[in-house]
C-alpha positions as CSV (number, residue, x, y, z in Angstrom):
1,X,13.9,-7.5,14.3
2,X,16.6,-4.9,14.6
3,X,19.2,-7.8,13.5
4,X,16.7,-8.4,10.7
5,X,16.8,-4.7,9.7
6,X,20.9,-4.7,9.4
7,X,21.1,-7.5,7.3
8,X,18.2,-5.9,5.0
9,X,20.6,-2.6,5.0
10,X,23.5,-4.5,4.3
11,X,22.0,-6.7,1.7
12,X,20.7,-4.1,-0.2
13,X,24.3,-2.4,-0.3
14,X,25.6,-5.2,-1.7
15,X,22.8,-5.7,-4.6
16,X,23.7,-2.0,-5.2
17,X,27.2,-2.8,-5.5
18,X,26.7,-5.8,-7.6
19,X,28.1,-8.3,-5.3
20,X,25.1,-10.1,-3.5
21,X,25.0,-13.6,-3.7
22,X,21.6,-15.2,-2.6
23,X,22.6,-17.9,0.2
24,X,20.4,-20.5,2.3
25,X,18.8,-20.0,5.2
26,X,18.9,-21.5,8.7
27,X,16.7,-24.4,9.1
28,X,16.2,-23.7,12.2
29,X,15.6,-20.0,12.8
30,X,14.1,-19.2,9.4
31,X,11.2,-22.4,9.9
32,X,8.8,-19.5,8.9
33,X,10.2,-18.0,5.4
34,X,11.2,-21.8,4.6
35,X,8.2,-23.2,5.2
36,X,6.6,-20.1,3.4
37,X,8.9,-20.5,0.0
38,X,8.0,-24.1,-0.1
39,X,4.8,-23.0,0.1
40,X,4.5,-20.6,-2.7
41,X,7.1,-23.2,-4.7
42,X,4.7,-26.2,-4.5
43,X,1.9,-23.8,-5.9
44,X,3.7,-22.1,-8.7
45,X,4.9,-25.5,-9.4
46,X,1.7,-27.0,-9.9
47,X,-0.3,-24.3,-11.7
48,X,2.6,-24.2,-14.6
49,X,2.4,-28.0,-15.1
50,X,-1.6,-27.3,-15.1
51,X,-1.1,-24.8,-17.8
52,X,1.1,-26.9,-19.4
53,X,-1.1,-29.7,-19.1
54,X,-4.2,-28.3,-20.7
55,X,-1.5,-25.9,-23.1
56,X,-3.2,-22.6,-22.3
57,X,-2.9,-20.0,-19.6
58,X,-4.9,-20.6,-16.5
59,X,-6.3,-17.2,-14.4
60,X,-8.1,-18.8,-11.5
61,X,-9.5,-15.6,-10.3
62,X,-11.2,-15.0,-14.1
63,X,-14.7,-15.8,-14.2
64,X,-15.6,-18.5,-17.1
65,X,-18.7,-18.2,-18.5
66,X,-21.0,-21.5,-19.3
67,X,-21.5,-21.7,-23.2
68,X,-24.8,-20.7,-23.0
69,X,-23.5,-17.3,-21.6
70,X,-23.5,-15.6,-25.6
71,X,-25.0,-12.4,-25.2
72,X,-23.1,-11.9,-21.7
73,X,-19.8,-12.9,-23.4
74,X,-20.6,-10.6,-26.4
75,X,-21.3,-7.9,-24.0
76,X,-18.2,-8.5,-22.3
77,X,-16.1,-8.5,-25.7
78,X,-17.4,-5.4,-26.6
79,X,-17.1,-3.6,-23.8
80,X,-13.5,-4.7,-22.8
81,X,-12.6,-4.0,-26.7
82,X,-14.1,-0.2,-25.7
83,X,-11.9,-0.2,-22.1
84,X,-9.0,-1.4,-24.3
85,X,-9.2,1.4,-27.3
86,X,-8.5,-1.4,-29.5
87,X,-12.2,-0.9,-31.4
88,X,-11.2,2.9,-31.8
89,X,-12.1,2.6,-36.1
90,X,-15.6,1.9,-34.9
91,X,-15.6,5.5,-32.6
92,X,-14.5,7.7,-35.8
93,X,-17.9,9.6,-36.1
């Protein structure tokens, strides 16, 4: 860890100075962060050809309402148009 802290100082000196270059790591003693970054890559990966698939952003942690949901989506428009300001015209009293 204390090997992993001098590298971090050092690194950051040299982004500060403008000379870092980003290299590869070992394959054998950084298994964890590799396998991590492919990880994360694979996932990325696949939700941008999703969204590219169906041509629309994709928030998998936003609920989606059924259609028969209209007063709860109208209730939600108005009150995240309120949260927003954007509906401020309607507040001039």
């Amino acid at each position: 860890m204390s090997e992993d802290k001098a590298l971090c100082d050092l690194a950051q000196k040299n982004i500060n100075a403008g000379v870092f270059v980003n290299g590869e790591m070992h394959p054998v003693m950084e298994k964890g962060p590799l396998f991590f970054q492919k990880l994360v890559r694979e996932n990325v990966t696949d939700h941008f050809k999703k969204e590219q698939t169906s041509k629309q952003e994709i928030w998998p942690a936003r609920q989606t309402l059924p259609g028969s949901a209209v007063v709860t989506q109208k209730d939600l428009e108005l009150c995240s148009g309120l949260a927003c300001g954007t509906n401020q015209e309607g507040l001039v009293w």
